[in-house]
N, C-alpha and C positions, 0 to 999 in steps of 0.2 A: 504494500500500500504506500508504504512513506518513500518507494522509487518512482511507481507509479504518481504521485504527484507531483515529485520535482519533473518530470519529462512533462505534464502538461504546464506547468507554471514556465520552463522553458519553453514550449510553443506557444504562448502565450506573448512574454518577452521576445521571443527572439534573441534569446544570447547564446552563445556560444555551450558546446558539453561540459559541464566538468572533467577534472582528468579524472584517473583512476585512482580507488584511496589507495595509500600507500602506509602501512605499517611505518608510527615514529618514536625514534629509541626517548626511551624517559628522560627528562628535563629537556628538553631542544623541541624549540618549535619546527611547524612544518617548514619546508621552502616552497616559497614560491617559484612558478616555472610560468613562463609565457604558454599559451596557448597556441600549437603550430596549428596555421590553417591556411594551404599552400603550399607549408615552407618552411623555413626562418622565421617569425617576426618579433617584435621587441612589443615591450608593455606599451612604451606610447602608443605604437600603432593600432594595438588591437585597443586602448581606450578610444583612440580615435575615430573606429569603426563605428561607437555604440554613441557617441555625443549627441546631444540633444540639439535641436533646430534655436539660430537664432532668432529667440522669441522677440527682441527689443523692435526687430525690423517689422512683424510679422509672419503669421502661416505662409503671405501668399504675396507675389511681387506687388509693391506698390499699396502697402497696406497703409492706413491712416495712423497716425502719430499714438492715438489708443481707440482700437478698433472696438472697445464698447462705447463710446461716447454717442456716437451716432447711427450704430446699431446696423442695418442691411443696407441703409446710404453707401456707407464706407465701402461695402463691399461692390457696392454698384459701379461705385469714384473711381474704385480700382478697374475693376475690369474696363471702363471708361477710359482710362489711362492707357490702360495696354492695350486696347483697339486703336488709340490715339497714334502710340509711338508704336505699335507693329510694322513689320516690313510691307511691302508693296501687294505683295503677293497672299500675305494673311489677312491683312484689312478686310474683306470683302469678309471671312468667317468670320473675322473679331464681332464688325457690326451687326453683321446677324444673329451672333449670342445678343447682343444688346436687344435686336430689335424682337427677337422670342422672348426675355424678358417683361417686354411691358403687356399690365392686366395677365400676368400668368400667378401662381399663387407660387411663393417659393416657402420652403418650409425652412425656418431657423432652428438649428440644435445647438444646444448650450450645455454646458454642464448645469445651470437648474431649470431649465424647461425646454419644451418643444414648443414652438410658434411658429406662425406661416403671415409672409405679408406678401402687399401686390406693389406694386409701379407701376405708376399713371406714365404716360405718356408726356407729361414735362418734365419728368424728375430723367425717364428714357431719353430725354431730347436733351438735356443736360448734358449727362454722362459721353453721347456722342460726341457732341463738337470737339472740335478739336484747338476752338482758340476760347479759353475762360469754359475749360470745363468743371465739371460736376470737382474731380477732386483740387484744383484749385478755390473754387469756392469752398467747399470743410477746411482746408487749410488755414483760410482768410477767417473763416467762422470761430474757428479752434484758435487761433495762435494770434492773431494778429485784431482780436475785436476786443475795443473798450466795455467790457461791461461795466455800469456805476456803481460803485462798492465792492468791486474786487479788483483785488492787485494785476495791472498788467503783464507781470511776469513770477517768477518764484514760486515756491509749492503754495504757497499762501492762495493763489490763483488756483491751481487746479485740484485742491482741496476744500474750496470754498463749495458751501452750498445752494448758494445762490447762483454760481458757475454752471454747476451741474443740473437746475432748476434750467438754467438758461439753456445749455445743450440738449436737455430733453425736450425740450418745447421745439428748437431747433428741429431737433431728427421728427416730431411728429407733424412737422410745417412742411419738410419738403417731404415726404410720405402722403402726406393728405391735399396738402394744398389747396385748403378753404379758406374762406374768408372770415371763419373762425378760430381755425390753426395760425392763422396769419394775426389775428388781434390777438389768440397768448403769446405769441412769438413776438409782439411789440409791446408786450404788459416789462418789460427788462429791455429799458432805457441804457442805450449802449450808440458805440459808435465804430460804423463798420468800414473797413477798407474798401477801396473802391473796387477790390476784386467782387465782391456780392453785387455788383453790378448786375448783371445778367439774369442774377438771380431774379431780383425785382423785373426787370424788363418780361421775363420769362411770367410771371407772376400776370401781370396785366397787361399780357398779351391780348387779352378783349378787347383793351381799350386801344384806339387809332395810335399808331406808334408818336406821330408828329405832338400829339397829347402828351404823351408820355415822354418823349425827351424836351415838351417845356417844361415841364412838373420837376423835371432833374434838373433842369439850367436853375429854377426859382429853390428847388431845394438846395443845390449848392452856394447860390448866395446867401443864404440864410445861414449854411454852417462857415461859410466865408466870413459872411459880416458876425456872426460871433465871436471868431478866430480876432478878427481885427480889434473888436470891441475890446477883447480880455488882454489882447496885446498891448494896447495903448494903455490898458489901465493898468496891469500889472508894469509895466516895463515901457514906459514910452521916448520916444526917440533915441536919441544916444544911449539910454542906459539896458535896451535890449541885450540880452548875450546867450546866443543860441547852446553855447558849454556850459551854462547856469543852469544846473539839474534841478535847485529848488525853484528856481525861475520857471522855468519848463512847467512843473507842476502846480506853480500859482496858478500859469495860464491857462494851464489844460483844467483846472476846478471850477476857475469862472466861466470858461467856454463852455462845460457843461451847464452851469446853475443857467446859461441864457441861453443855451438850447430845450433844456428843462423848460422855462420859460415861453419861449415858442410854443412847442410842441402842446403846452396846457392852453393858451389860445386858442391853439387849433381844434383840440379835442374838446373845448368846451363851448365854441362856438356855435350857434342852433341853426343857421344858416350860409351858404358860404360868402354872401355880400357880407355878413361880419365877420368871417372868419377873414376872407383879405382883406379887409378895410384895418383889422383890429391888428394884424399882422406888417402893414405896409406902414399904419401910422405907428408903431413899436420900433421897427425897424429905423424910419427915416429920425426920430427921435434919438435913436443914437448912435447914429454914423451919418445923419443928414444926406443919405442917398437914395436913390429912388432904385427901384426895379429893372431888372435887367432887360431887354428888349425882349430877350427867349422868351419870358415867360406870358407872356402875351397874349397866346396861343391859350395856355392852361387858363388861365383867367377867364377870356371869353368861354370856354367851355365850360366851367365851373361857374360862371352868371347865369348861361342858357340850358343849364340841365343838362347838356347833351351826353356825361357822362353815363345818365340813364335815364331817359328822356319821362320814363311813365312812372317814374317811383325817385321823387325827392328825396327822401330821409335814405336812398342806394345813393343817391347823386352825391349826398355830404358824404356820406361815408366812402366812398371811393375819390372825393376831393381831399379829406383829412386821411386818410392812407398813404394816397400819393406823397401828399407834404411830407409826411411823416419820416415815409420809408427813406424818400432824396434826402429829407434832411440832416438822415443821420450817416449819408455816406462822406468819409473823408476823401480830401485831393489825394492823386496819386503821387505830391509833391511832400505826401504827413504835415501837411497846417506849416511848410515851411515857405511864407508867403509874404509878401512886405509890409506892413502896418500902413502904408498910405494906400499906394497904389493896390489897382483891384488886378485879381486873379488873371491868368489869360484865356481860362475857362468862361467868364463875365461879360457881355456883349456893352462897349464903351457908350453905345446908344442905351437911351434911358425911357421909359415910358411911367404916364403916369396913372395913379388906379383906376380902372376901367367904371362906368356905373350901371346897373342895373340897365 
């Protein structure tokens, strides 16, 4: 019985036979003897046969920084990746696992459960492209976004529970992709790289895109003109100093409190002639400049309902989204911008608030 076990706990394992026992004279331990298998070999080698897979990288090429954060995403990012950079000749299967995936039910196994989820067809249109994919954005999501109240880097940050509040909502926003996934995923006030671009564009794709990149031109001046605001206040002229770490950090706490500030405007607004009226006179109040020409487009749309022509109270809400979502993406420059002069994302033409 007690051989018959070790041989299945061996095929089990997968390790190598024991040798043979060998009678050992009293006081003297066994010796060890390498295991020949082959041949010759020495103990390094044959430890080396048995070593465990570099877990830090992951299971599976191009695995996410911690493949639980974001749950079957990651997995998706990845193989999105590897369709991406595959040779010429594999491209064509790559995509086609991609495109079997979407509305397919894929079953997840974990060591504490078994789950099965689906991908929609924007989270699959993601992962394809090949310029601001699916794993560039987790990247930008994970590493590189201000959440309020947690530290931008050190364990402090991915220990936080409010980090992890914030990635779960994440993984269940690009999984579902509603318009209620999408309001917890904006309930954690954050500020995101401009890589999450696509993300949003990809998001309100309903809406006429020419809509949608003025909604980003006004959203970016908004997180412009806060940048400038906290600049001049914390540090103004001469006494700027971009190696000033604690300076750094004045700036980045009051650009939030007046982005905070914003964004409670907008979301408390009951219509959108006050949400940009209450917004544009805020704004000119302190930076004394007016609206960028881009946004121009969004304004008249968001006067005429056109956002959804037969349901008002969809029209706000898809107006204060839009602001919302622009407003919290950073320049691709990190807020490293002049305190006078405006951005070159900024159209130097001006317009002024449109009316009913």
């Amino acid at each position: 019985m007690y051989r018959q076990g070790i041989r299945q706990n061996l095929m089990v394992a997968k390790l190598p036979a024991a040798p043979p026992a060998t009678e050992t004279p009293a006081g003297k331990s066994p010796r060890k003897k390498p295991i020949p298998e082959g041949g010759k070999t020495t103990d390094a080698s044959v430890k080396s046969l048995y070593r465990r897979p570099k877990l830090h990288n992951g299971n599976y090429p191009y695995a996410p920084y911690d493949p639980g954060v974001f749950g079957p995403v990651g997995l998706l990012a990845a193989i999105g990746r590897w369709a991406s950079e595959a040779e010429a000749q594999q491209q064509p299967a790559a995509l086609a696992v991609l495109a079997s995936l979407q509305d397919c039910p894929l079953y997840v196994i974990s060591y504490d459960s078994i789950g099965q989820v689906r991908f929609g067809h924007h989270i699959t249109r993601l992962a394809q492209q090949r310029e601001n994919h699916l794993d560039r954005i987790l990247a930008a999501l994970y590493l590189n976004t201000s959440v309020y109240g947690v530290p931008d880097a050190g364990s402090g940050r991915y220990s936080s529970n409010t980090f992890a509040l914030f990635c779960q909502m994440t993984s269940r926003f690009l999984q579902a992709f509603t318009p209620v996934a999408f309001a917890d995923f904006l309930v954690f006030r954050a500020e995101y790289p401009a890589e999450v671009t696509p993300l949003f564009n990809e998001f309100f794709m309903n809406i006429p895109q020419e809509i949608v990149a003025s909604a980003a031109a006004y959203g970016r001046w908004l997180n412009t003109t806060a940048y400038r605001v906290a600049r001049a206040d914390v540090a103004p002229g001469a006494d700027y100093n971009p190696k000033n770490d604690k300076q750094q950090e004045d700036i980045k706490k009051t650009k939030s409190k007046l982005l905070i500030e914003f964004e409670s405007t907008v979301m408390s607004a009951k219509t959108p002639a006050e949400l940009l009226g209450r917004v544009a006179e805020r704004c000119s109040r302190l930076l004394n400049d007016d609206i960028p020409a881009k946004a121009t487009r969004f304004m008249h749309a968001a006067l005429s309902g056109e956002l959804a022509p037969d349901n008002e109270a969809l029209n706000l809400k898809n107006v204060q989204y839009l602001l919302v979502a622009f407003m919290r993406l950073r320049s691709r420059k990190s807020d490293e911008v002049d305190a006078v002069a405006p951005t070159t994302e900024v159209e130097p033409e001006t317009v002024t608030q449109p009316t009913e």
